[in-house]
Structures are given as structure tokens and as C-alpha cells.
C-alpha angles and dihedrals in degrees: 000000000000094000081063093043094104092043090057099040080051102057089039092057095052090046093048079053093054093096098039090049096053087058094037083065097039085056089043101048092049093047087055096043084056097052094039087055085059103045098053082051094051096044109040094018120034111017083022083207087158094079108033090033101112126181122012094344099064092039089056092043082046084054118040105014104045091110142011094252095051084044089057091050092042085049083049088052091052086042096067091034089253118166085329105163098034084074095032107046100057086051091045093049091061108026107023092173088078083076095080076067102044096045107054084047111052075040084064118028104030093033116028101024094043101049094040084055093052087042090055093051102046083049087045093048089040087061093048088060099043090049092054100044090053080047088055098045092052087054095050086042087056097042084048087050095048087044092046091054086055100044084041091052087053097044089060101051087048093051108132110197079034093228089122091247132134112222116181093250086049086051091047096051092052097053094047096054106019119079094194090055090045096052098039092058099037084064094069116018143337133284083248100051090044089054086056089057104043090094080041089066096031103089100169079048092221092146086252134087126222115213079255104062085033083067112045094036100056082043100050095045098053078050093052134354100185105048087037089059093035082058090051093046085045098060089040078055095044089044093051089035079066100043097044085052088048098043087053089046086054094051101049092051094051080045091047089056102038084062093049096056085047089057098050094046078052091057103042085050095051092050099048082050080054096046098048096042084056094051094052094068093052094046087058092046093048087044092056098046090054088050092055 
């Protein structure tokens, strides 16, 4: 049910973890186990600061370092940020060299262990999710396919000019008159959206819709809106991509002969200018011989 949808992404998402928090502890014990080696090293074997320690210092050492097993709880303590400086700070105060220990620990276990562990399981819960929401598509994909045959079965036999064709009248019609159509589209959307659709399914682009296109468009479309309709918006740019191309050939080739026909008038002009110029010297001689 959707009021339990958190509860169960929830849960999923623990159980998903189960694995990755099994090793997370595995890594985490054995980082503390290292450093609790050391410590108990450091503090009883090498420094003895167990025994000249004096003050707080001892008190705390005293405390939280007597033994492996209370180191690695102490280790555990640091891990979560618990209390921290209260340990830290009285054996800091009187042997700050210990922090070249303290320091590479809590910057591994309290800050790199612990958030790539939290980082493992978000990703691991985010892909829960993921995995159940592409597991409830597929079941409403299949519940859209079951009810399209259906809808498809009853458009054909309502098919009025009988070419097995939807034409938005016929659409219409059916959804008018026909309960199966109208509820089959008011699931999903409205008469008017799916009018809007309608070129969106048409890919030969005719203005009708075989069973065919009917099918993988309203499919496509519930799977995914927006590559259903940037297909769409990608064929109208490659249509008017062909008919700009078309519309400029046009043009050059009405450009291409009206410079022909320029040329030619050109021509003719410059060879009636010639024919004339060569006329004009025989006139005046013909002129002077007549006057002697």
C-alpha cells in the first residue's frame, strides 16, 4: 500500500545492508584490534607511561588502557566520537607525542571507515529502490500491455471505414461510446492529452494510427514521457531539416536561371551595340561617295 511505502523502502534497504554491514564490522574490528595492539605497546611496554604516568593522565591510562580487551572498547568509544577528549586530552596534556597514535586512528576509523560505510549503504539502499521502482514499472508496463490488447481487440471491431486504421474521429467515437476505451484512457491521461499525442505516435506522420503505432507509442510513452516526446521533436527537425534544404535548392536553381537568362539578354545586347557600330562607317562612306 503507498501509506507503507517508506516503511518498506526502509526495511529493504536494511536488509539490502546486511552484507555490507557484516564486512564493515569485519574491517572495523580489525582496524581496532591493530591499533589496540599498539596502544597497549605504547602504553605498558615501550613509553611505560603506565607507571610514571602521574595525575589525570594516569587515572585515565588506569581507566581506559589496563588490558587489550578494555583498549579495544576504549578504541570503539573514540570510534563513535564518544567522550573523546575527555580520554585524550589528560594523556595529551602530559605526553603530546601520543598524538602521532590518536590521530591516524580516529582519521581512520571514526572518519574514513565509518563514512565509507554509510556511503556504501545509502548507495546500497538507492539501488533497492531503484531496483523496485524498475520492478513496478514493468508491472504497470505489463498491466498497460494486457489492457491495450483489449482496447485494441474492440477498436477493430469498431472500425468504421474497416482498414484497420485509428483516426482521431474514430478515437473519439470509441471513447464516447465505448466504456472499455474510456476507462482505459482516463487511467492514464485525458481525451485531450491523448489528442496531443496522437502526431507523437504517428511516425509516418499520415494523420492515422495503425494498431501498430497505437501500441509502441502509448507504451513508449507510460516507459518514458520525455524520450517518447524528444523523439518525436527530433523527426519534426529532421522533416523541416529536408524541406529547408529543399526550399534553398529551389531557390538557387530559380537564382542559377535567372542568371542564365541575364547572360543571354547581355549577349544579345552586346551584339546588336557591335552590329550597329559596324553599320555606322559604311553609312558615311556610302554617304561621301554619293556627295562626290
Amino acid at each position: 500500500m503507498p501509506r507503507f511505502r517508506v516503511l518498506w523502502m526502509l526495511v529493504r534497504g536494511l536488509a539490502s545492508a546486511v552484507q555490507t554491514l557484516g564486512w564493515a564490522i569485519v574491517i572495523l574490528v580489525a582496524v581496532i584490534y591493530t591499533f589496540g595492539i599498539l596502544g597497549v605497546d605504547l602504553i605498558h611496554d615501550d613509553l611505560e607511561l603506565g607507571k610514571t604516568a602521574g595525575g589525570p593522565a594516569k587515572e585515565v591510562l588506569e581507566e581506559y588502557f589496563p588490558s587489550l580487551p578494555i583498549t579495544m572498547l576504549t578504541l570503539l568509544q573514540m570510534t563513535t566520537l564518544d567522550s573523546w577528549g575527555v580520554i585524550v586530552r589528560p594523556i595529551l596534556r602530559d605526553y603530546p607525542g601520543m598524538v602521532m597514535y590518536f590521530l591516524p586512528f580516529l582519521g581512520i576509523a571514526a572518519i574514513s571507515v565509518m563514512n565509507l560505510i554509510t556511503a556504501i549503504i545509502v548507495e546500497t539502499s538507492i539501488a533497492a529502490a531503484k531496483k523496485d521502482e524498475d520492478a513496478a514499472k514493468h508491472f504497470e508496463l505489463s498491466v498497460v500491455n494486457k489492457m491495450l490488447e483489449e482496447v485494441e481487440e474492440i477498436l477493430r471491431q469498431t472500425d468504421a471505414d474497416g482498414d484497420g486504421d485509428i483516426t482521431k474521429h474514430e478515437l473519439m467515437s470509441a471513447y464516447q461510446t465505448l466504456p472499455q476505451v474510456k476507462k482505459f484512457i482516463d487511467h492514464f491521461c485525458d481525451i485531450e492529452e491523448l489528442f496531443e499525442l496522437f502526431p507523437v505516435f504517428d511516425d509516418d506522420g499520415n494523420g492515422r494510427l495503425t494498431m501498430a503505432e497505437f501500441r509502441r507509442g502509448f507504451l513508449g510513452y507510460q516507459a518514458d514521457p520525455m524520450r517518447c516526446l524528444l523523439k518525436h521533436l527530433i523527426k519534426h527537425f529532421h522533416t523541416f531539416e529536408d524541406e529547408l534544404w529543399g526550399y534553398l535548392d529551389h531557390e538557387q536553381h530559380i537564382l542559377r536561371e535567372t542568371g542564365d537568362q541575364r547572360d543571354q539578354s547581355d549577349q544579345r545586347s552586346r551584339g546588336g551595340r557591335s552590329g550597329s557600330a559596324r553599320l555606322a562607317p559604311m553609312e558615311e562612306d556610302s554617304e561621301a561617295l554619293a556627295g562626290g
